[in-house]
RODO-2510 file (C-alpha; in nm, 4 decimals, decimal comma):
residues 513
     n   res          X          Y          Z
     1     x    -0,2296    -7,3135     7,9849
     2     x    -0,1659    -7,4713     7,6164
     3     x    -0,5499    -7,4266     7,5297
     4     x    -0,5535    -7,0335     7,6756
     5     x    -0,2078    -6,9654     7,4798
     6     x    -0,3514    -7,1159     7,1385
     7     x    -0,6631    -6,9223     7,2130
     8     x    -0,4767    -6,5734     7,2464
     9     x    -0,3158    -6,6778     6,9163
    10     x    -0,5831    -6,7355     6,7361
    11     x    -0,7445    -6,3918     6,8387
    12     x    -0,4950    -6,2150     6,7418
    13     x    -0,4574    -6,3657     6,3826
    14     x    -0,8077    -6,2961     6,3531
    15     x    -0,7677    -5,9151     6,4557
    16     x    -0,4602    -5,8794     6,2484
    17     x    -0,5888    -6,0135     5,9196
    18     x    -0,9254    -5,7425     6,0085
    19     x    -0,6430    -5,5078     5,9905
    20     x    -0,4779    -5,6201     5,7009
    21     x    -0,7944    -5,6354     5,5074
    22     x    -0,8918    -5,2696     5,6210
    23     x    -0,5610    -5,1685     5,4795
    24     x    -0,6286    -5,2922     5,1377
    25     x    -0,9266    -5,1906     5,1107
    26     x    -0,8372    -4,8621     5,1727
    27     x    -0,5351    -4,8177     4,9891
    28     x    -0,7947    -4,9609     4,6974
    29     x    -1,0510    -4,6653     4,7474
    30     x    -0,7587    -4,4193     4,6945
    31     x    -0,5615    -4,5665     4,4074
    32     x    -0,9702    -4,5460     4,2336
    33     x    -0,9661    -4,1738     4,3830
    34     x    -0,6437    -4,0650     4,1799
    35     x    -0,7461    -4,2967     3,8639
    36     x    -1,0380    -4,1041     3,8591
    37     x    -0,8642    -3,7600     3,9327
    38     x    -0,6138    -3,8813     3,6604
    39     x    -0,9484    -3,9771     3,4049
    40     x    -1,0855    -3,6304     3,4396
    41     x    -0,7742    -3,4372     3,3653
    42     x    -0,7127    -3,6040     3,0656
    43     x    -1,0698    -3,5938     2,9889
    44     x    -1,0177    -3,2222     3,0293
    45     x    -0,6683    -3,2281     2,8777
    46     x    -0,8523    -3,3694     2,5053
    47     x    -1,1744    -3,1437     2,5295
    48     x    -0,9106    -2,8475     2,5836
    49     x    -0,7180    -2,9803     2,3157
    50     x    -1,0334    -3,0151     2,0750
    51     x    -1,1935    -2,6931     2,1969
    52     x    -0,8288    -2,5212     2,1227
    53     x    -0,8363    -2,6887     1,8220
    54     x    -1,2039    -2,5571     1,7036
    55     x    -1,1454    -2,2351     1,7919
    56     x    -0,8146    -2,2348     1,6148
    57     x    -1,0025    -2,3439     1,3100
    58     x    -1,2994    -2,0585     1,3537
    59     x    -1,0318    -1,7961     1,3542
    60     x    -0,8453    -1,9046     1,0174
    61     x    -1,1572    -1,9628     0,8493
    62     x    -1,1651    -1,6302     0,7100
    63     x    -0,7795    -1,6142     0,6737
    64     x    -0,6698    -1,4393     0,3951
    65     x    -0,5289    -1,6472     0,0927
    66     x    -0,1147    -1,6515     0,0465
    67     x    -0,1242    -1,4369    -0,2649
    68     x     0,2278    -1,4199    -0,4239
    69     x     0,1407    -1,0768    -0,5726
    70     x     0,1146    -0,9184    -0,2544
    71     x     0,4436    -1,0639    -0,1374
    72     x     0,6331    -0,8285    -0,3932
    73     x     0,6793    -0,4893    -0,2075
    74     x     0,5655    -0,1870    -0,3889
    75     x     0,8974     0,0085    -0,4966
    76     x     0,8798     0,3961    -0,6170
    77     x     1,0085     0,4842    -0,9077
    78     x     1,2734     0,6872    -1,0461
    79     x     1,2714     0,9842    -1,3236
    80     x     1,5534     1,1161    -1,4645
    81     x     1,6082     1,3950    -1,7543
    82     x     1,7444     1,4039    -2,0160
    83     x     2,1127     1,3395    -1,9410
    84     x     2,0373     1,0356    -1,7173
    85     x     2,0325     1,2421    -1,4087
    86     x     1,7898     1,1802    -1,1246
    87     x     1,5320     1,3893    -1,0971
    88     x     1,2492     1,2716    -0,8828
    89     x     1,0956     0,9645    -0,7059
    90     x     0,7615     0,8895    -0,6803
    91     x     0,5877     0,6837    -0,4603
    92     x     0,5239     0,6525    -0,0977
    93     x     0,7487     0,3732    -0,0474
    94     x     1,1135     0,4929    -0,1102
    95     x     1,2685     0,1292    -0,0749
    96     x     1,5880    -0,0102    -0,2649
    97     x     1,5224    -0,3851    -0,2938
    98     x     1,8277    -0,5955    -0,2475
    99     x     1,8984    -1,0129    -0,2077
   100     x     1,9644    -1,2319     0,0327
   101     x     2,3190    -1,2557    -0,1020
   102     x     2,3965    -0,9156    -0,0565
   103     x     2,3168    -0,8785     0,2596
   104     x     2,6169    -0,9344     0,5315
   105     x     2,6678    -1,1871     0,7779
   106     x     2,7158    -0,8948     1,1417
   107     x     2,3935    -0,7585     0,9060
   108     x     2,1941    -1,0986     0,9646
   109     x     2,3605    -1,1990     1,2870
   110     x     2,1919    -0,8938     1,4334
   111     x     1,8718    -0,8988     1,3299
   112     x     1,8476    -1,2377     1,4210
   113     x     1,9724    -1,1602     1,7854
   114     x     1,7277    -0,9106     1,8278
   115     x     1,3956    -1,0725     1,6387
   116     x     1,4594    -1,4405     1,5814
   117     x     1,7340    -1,6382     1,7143
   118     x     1,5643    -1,9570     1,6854
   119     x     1,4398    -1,8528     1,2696
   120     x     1,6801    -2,1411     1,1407
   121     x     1,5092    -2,3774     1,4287
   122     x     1,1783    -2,3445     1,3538
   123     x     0,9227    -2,3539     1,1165
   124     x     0,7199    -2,0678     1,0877
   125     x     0,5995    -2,0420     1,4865
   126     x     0,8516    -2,0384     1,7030
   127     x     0,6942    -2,2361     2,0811
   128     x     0,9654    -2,1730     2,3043
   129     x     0,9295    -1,8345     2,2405
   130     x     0,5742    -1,8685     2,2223
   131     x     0,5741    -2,0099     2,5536
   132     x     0,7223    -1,7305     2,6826
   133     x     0,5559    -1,4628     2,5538
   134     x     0,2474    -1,6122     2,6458
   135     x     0,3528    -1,6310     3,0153
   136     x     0,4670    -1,2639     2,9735
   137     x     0,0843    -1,1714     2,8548
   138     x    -0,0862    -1,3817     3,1533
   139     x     0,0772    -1,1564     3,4250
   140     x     0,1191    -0,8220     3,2231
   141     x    -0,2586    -0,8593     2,9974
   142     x    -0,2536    -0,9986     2,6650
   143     x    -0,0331    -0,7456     2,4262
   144     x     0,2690    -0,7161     2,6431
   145     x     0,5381    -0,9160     2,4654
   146     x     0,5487    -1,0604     2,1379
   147     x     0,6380    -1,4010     2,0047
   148     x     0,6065    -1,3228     1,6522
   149     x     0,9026    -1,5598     1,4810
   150     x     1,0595    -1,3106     1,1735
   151     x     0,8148    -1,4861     0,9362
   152     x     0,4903    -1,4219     1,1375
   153     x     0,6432    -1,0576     1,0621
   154     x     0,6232    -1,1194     0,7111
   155     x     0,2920    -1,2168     0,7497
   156     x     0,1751    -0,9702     0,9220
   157     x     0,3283    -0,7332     0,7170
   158     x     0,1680    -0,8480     0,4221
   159     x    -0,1502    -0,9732     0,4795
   160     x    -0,2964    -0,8462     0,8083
   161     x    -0,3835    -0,5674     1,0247
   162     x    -0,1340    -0,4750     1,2966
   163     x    -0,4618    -0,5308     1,5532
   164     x    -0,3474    -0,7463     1,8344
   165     x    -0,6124    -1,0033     1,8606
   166     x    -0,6337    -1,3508     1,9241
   167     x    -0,8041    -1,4357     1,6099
   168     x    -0,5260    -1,2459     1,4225
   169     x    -0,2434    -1,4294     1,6113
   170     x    -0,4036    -1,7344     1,4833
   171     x    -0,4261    -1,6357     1,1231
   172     x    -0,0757    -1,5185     1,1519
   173     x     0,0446    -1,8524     1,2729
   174     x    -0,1315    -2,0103     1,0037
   175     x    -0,0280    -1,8387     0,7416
   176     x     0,3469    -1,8341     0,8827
   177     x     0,3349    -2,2049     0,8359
   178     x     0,1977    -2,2003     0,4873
   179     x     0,4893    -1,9353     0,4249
   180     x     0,7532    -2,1673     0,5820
   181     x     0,6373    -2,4723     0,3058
   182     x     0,6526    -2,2460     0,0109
   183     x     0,9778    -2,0311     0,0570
   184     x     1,3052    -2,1152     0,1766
   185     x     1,4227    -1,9065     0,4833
   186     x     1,7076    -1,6923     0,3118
   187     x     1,3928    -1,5730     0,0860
   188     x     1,1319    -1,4843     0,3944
   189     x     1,4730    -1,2934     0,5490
   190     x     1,5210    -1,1172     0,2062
   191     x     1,1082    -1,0344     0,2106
   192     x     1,1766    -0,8895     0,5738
   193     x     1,4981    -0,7228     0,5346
   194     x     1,2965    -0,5649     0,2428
   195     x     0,9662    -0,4508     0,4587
   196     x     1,0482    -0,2910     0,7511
   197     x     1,0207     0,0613     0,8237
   198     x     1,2892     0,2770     0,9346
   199     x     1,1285     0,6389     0,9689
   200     x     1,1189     0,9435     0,7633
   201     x     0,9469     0,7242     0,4926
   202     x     1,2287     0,4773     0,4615
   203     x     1,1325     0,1225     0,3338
   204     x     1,3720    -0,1746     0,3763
   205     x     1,7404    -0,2186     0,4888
   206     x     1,9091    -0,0932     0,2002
   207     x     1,7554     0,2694     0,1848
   208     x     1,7844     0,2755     0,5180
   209     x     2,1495     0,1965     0,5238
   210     x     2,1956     0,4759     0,2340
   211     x     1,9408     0,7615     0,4037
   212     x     2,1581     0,7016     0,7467
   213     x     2,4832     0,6207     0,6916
   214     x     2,5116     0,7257     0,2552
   215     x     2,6197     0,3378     0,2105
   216     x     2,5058     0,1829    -0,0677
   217     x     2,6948    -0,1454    -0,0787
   218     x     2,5819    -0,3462     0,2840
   219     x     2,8555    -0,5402     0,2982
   220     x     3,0070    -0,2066     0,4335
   221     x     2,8339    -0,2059     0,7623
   222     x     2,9726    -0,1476     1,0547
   223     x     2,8878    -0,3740     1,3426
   224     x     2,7109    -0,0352     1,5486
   225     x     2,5511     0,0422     1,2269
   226     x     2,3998    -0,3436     1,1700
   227     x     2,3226    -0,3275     1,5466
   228     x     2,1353    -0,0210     1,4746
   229     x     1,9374    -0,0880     1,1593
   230     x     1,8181    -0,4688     1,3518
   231     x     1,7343    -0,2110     1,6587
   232     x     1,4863     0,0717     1,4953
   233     x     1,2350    -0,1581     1,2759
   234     x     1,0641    -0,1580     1,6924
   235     x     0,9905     0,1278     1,7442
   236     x     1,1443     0,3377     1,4040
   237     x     1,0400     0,6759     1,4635
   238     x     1,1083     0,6622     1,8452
   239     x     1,4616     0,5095     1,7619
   240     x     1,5152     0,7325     1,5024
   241     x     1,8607     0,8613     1,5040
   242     x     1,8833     1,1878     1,3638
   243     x     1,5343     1,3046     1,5815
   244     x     1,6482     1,0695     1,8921
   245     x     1,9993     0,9691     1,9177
   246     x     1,9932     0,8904     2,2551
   247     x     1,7142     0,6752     2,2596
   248     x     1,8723     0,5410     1,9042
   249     x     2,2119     0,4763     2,1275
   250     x     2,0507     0,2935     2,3894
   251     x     1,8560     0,0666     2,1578
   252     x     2,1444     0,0071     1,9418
   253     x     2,3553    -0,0957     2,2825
   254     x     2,0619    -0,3845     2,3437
   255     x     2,0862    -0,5590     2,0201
   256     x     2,4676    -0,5345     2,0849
   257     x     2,3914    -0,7113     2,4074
   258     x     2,1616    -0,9594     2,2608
   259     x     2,4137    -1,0532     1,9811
   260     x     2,7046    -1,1184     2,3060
   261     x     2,3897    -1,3367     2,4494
   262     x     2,3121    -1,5329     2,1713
   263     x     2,6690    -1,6691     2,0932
   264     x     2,7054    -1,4065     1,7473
   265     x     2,9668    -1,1638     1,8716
   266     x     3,2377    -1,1367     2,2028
   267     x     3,2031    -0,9246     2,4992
   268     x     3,5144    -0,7212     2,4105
   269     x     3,3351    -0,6488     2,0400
   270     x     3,0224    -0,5335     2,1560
   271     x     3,2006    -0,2733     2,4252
   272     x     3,3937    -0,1580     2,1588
   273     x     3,0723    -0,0826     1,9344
   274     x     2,8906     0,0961     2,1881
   275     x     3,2183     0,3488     2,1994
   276     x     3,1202     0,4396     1,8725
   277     x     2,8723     0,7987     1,8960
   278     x     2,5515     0,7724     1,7078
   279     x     2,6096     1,1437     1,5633
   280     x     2,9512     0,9706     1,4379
   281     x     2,7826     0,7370     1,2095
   282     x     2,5036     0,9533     1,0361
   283     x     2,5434     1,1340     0,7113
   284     x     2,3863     1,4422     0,6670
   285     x     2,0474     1,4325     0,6778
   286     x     1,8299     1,4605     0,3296
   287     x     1,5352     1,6811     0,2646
   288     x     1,2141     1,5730     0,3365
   289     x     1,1286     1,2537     0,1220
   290     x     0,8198     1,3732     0,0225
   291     x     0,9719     1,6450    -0,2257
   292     x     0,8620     1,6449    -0,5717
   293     x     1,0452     1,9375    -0,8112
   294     x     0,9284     2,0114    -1,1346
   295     x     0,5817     1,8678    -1,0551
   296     x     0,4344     2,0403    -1,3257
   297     x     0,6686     1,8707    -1,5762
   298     x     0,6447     1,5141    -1,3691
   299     x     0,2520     1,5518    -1,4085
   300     x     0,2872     1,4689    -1,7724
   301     x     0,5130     1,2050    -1,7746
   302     x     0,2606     1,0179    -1,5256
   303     x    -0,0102     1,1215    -1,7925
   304     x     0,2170     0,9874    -2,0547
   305     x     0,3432     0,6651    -1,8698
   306     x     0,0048     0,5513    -1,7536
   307     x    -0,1940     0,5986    -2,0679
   308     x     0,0460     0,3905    -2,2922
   309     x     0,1527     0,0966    -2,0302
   310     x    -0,0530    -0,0815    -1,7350
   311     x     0,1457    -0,0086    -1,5046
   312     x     0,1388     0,2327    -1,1348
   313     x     0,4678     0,4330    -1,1434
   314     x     0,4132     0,4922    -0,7822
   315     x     0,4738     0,1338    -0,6929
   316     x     0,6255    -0,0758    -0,9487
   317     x     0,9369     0,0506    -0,9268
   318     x     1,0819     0,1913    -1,2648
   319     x     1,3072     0,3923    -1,4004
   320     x     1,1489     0,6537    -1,6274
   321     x     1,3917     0,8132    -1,8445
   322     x     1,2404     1,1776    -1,9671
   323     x     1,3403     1,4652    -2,2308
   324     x     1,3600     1,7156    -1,9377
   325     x     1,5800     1,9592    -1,9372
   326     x     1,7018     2,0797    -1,5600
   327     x     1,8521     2,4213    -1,6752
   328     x     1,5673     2,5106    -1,8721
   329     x     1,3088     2,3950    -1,6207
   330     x     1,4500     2,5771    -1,3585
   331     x     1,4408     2,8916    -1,5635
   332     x     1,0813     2,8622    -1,6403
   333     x     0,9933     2,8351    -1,2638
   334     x     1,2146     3,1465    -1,1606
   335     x     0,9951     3,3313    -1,4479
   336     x     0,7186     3,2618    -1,3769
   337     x     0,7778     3,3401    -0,9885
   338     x     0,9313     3,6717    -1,0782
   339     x     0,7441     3,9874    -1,0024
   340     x     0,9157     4,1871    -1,2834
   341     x     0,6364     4,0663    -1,5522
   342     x     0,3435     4,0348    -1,2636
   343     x     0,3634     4,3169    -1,1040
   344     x     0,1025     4,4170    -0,8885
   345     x    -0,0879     4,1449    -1,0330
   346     x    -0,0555     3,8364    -0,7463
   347     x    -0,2924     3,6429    -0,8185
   348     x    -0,2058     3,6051    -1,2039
   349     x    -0,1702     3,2377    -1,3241
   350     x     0,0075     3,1801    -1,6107
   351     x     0,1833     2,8623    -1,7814
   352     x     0,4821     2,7879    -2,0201
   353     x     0,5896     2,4989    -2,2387
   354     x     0,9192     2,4413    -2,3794
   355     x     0,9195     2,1919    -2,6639
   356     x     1,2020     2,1161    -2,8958
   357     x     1,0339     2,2153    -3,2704
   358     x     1,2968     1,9140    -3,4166
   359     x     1,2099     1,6190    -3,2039
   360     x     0,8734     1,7474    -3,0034
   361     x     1,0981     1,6892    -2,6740
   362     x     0,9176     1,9017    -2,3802
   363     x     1,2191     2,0482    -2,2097
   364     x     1,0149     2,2029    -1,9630
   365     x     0,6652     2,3143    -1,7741
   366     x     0,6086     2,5681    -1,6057
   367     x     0,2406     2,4534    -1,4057
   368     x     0,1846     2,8075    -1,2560
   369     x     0,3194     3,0772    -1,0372
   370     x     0,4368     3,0274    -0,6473
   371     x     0,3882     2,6361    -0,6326
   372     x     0,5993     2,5798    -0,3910
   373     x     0,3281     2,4349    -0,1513
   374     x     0,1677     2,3106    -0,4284
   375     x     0,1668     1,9227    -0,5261
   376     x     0,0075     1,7619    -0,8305
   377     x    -0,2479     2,0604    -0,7993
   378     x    -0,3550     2,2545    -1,0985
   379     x    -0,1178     2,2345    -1,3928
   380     x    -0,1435     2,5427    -1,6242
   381     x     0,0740     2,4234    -1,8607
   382     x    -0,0959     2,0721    -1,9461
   383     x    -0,4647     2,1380    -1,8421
   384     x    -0,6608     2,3340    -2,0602
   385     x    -0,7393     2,7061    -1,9590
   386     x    -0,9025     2,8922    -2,1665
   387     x    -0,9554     3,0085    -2,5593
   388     x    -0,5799     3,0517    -2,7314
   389     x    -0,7029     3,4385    -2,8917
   390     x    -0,5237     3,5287    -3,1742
   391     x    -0,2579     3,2557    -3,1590
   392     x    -0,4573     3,0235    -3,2926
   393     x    -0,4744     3,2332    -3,6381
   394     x    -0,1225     3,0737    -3,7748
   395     x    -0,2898     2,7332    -3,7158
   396     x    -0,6451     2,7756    -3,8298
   397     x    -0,6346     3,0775    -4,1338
   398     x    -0,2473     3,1655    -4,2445
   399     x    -0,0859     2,8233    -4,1981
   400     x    -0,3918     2,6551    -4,4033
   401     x    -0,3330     2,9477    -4,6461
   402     x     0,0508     2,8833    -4,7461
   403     x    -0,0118     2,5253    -4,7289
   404     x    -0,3076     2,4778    -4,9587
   405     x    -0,3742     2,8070    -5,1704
   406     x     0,0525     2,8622    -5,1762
   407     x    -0,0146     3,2223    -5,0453
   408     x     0,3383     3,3420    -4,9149
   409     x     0,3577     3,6015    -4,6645
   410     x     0,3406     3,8801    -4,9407
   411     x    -0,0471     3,8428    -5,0173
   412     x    -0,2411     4,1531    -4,9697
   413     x    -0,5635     4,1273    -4,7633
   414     x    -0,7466     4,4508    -4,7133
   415     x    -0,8174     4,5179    -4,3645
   416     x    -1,1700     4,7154    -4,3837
   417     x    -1,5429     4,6898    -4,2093
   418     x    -1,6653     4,3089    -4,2975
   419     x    -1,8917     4,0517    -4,1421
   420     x    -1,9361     3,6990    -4,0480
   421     x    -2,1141     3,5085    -4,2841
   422     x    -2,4617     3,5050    -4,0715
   423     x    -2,4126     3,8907    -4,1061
   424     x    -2,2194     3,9824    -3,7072
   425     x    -1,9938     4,2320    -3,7754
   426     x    -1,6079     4,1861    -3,6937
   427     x    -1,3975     4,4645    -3,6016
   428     x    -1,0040     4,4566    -3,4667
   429     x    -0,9689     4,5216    -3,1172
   430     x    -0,8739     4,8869    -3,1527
   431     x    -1,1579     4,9215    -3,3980
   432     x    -0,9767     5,1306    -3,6603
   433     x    -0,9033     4,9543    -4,0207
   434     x    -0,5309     4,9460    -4,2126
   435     x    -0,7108     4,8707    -4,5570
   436     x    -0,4718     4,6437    -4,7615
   437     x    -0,2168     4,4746    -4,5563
   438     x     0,0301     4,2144    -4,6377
   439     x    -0,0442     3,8592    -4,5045
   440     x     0,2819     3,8964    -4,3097
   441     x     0,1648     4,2530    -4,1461
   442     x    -0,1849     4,1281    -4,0843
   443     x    -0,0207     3,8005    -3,8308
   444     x     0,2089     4,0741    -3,7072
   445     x    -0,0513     4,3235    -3,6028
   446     x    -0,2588     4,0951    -3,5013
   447     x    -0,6037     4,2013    -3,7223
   448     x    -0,9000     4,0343    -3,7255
   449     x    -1,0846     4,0913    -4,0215
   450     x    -0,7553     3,9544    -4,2475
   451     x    -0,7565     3,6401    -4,0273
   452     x    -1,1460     3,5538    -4,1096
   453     x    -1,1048     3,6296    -4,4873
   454     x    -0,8182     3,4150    -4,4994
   455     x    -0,9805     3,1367    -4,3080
   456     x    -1,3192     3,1697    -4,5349
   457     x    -1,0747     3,1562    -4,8343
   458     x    -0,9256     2,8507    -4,7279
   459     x    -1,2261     2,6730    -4,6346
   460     x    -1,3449     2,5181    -4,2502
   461     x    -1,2721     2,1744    -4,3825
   462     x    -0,9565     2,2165    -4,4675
   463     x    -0,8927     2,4405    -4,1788
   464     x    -0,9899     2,1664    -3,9322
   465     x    -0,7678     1,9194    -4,0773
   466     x    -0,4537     2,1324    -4,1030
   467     x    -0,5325     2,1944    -3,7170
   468     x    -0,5870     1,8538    -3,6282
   469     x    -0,2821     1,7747    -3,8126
   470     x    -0,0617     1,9935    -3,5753
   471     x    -0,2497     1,7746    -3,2897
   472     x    -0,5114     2,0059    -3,2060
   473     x    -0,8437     1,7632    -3,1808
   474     x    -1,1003     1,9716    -3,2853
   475     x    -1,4042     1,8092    -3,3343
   476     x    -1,6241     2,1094    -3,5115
   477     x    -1,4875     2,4239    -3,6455
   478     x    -1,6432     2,8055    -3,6654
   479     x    -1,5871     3,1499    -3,8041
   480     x    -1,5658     3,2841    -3,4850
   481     x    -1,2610     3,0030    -3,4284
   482     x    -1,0730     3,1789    -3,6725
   483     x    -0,9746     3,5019    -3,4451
   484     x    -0,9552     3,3040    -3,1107
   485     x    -1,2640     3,2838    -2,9997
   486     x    -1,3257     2,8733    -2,9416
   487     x    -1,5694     2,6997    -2,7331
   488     x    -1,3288     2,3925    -2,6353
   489     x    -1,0527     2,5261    -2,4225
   490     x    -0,6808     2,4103    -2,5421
   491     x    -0,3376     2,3570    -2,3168
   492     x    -0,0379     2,5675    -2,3316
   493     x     0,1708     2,2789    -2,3969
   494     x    -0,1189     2,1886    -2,7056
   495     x    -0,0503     2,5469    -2,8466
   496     x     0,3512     2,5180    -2,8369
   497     x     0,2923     2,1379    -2,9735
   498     x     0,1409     2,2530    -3,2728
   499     x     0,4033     2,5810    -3,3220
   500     x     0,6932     2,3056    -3,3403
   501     x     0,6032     2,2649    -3,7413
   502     x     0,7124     2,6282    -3,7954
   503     x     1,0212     2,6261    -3,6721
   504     x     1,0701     2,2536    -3,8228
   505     x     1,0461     2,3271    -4,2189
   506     x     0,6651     2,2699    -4,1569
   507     x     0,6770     1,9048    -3,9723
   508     x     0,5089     1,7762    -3,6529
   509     x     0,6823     1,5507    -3,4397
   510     x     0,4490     1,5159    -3,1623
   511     x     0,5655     1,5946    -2,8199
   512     x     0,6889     1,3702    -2,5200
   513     x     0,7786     1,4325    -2,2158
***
């Protein structure tokens, strides 16, 4: 009984350490099966990681470089006459640049709220955010939200196309990191606050505070009117409030609600704000932006400004102070535009010049007749248009005259049948004769014949340089210049340049605009 007792023992030790070594050995073959499992994700996790990486650096390869110059935002600039009145801006981008300091805290608050609430957190690429947009494109297709941090704005703003594409993601996240380690983040808010778009060819928060709500100081906001200014840089012509309002309400309302939501303002405040109607807070609206008056007279100042300075006066922002005169330009144009000296005659051009004869200050252009849809187009006052006739005799035969052979307007010419030198008769335009005439009487009536003998008297030398001295430019002078008839076309304004010296004791201050 012992012996058949020890046996049963020992059988069953032997079957129970089978089993115990079956057990190991099997819980061995999995823990290999997940340390291999566990090998190739990490495996997969680093040649992600690298591939990421490679294709990260393919894409900023051909990055654009962080050039400061293109950071500064092109500004219009400003004319003004001749009292220090505005006239005119030029320049697609009407923009008021401003600091950081002077923008307001409910300003900043909500365009944080709405475009960066994490732009003191971060530098440059915001991954939370990231994350999240990312998750957003997976289920909706890539383009359907946005995790552009307020300085990947910048950059984009600057330096790229608005293309959404992976490789410009990339080079936007790149260069939003070089941007973070050169600038501090009140100056990449001040270079945003300073780009956006706000509609009706407003640039930056500042003009767009003064085109909306006439406020020129920010720290005047309202908290509706910060809410909408951090709302419309979106979508600024759909959330444009003058052409929208209600869409303009609605998106003003969600930056309200985002600035409750991210800790910047109360409940109570932000229901109190969205009381306020959008109509309430608009000034009127301006003309069009687009508007140039005068342009004939603004046509020479950017003739005038660009050929004595290297600079672009539609984008560098200056202030151009001019010798314009507002009454007298306005005058001109309702002149020319009359039909009381054009009658029946439509299609006449014609061009004036006003130029003070003491300083040579143009006080006004007229560029042609019925301009009105007309801008920077032909300007008949500056451009030359055609042979000056018989007002260039003062400056090429009597002038020269009184000057250098001391004739005064009391010297008889006779007025009778005469030639040019090569032997081409002259005759007067009504073809009759006066016979002698006083100098005086011959500029009055206009004859030819007097005008050539007085211009062969005074010799084409001398002729040239007293007309070149009243800024003419001729190169060449000929007989038949002395009754009008010239090959090289002169300018209205040329012609009332040169007349200054008579009515100035017989000096020539030459003109500016």
């Amino acid at each position: 009984m012992l012996m058949s007792g020890e046996y049963r023992s020992r059988v069953e030790r032997k079957q129970a350490a089978k089993q115990t070594k079956q057990k190991k050995a099997k819980t061995k073959r999995g823990r290999s099966w997940l340390k291999t499992v566990a090998i190739a994700i990490l495996l997969m996790m680093v040649l992600g990681a690298i591939g990421g990486i490679a294709t990260f650096a393919y894409f900023v390869k051909d990055a654009p470089p962080l050039d400061e110059a293109k950071i500064k935002d092109p500004l219009s600039s400003v004319l003004y006459d001749m009292n220090g009145k505005q006239v005119a801006e030029l320049g697609g981008y009407k923009r008021t640049y401003i600091s950081y300091k002077d923008v307001p805290k409910v300003l900043e608050d909500a365009v944080l709220a709405t475009e960066d609430a994490r732009f003191y957190e971060h530098h440059g690429i915001d991954i939370v955010r990231l994350a999240g947009a990312v998750l957003a494109n997976i289920k909706e297709g890539f383009g359907a939200e946005g995790g552009s941090t307020i300085t990947q704005q910048v950059v984009k703003m600057t330096f790229l196309s608005s293309k959404k594409t992976l490789e410009r993601k990339a080079q936007e996240a790149w260069l939003a990191l070089q941007l973070e380690q050169k600038y501090s983040k009140h100056e990449i808010l001040e270079m945003y606050l300073n780009k956006i778009y706000y509609s009706d060819g407003i640039y930056g928060v500042a003009r767009a505070a003064e085109y909306y709500f006439g406020k020129t100081d920010l720290k005047k906001l309202t908290l509706p009117e910060a809410a909408l200014l951090a709302g419309m840089p979106q979508a600024p012509n759909r959330y444009n409030p003058y052409d929208h309002p209600e869409a303009a309400k609605k998106r003003r309302d969600t930056v309200l609600s985002l600035m409750v939501k991210h800790g910047f303002i109360s409940q109570e405040e932000a229901e109190k704000a969205k009381q306020v109607p959008i109509q309430s807070m608009l000034t009127k609206r301006k003309k069009s932006q687009n508007d140039v008056p005068y342009d004939a007279f603004i046509d020479e100042v950017i003739k005038e400004v660009t050929d004595k300075a290297n600079v672009n006066v539609f984008e560098d922002g200056l202030k151009i102070y001019t010798t314009l005169d507002q009454n007298v330009q306005t005058y001109v144009e309702k002149l020319l535009n009359s039909d009381k000296y054009f009658t029946n005659k439509k299609d006449l051009q014609s061009g004036i010049a006003v130029v003070d004869t003491k300083t040579g200050a143009i006080r006004a252009l007229g560029g042609g007749r019925h301009r009105d849809n007309i801008e920077f187009g032909f300007n008949y006052a500056i451009q030359p248009v055609g042979q000056p006739g018989s007002t260039i005799k003062p400056i090429l035969d009597y002038g020269p005259a009184i000057e250098y052979l001391k004739w005064s307007t009391a010297h008889i010419l006779v007025d009778e049948p005469y030639t040019y030198s090569d032997g081409t008769p002259i005759r007067n335009a009504g073809g009759k004769y006066a016979g002698p005439v006083t100098l005086r009487k011959a500029l009055t009536w206009s004859y030819n014949i007097p005008a050539l003998k007085t211009y062969q008297a005074v010799g084409k030398e001398r002729a040239m340089e007293f007309a070149n001295r009243l800024g003419m430019g001729f190169d060449e002078v000929y007989e038949p210049y002395a009754i009008g008839g010239v090959s090289r076309y002169v300018s209205v304004l040329q012609m009332a340049g040169a007349y200054t010296a008579f009515g100035n004791n017989g000096v020539y201050t030459k003109h500016m605009p």
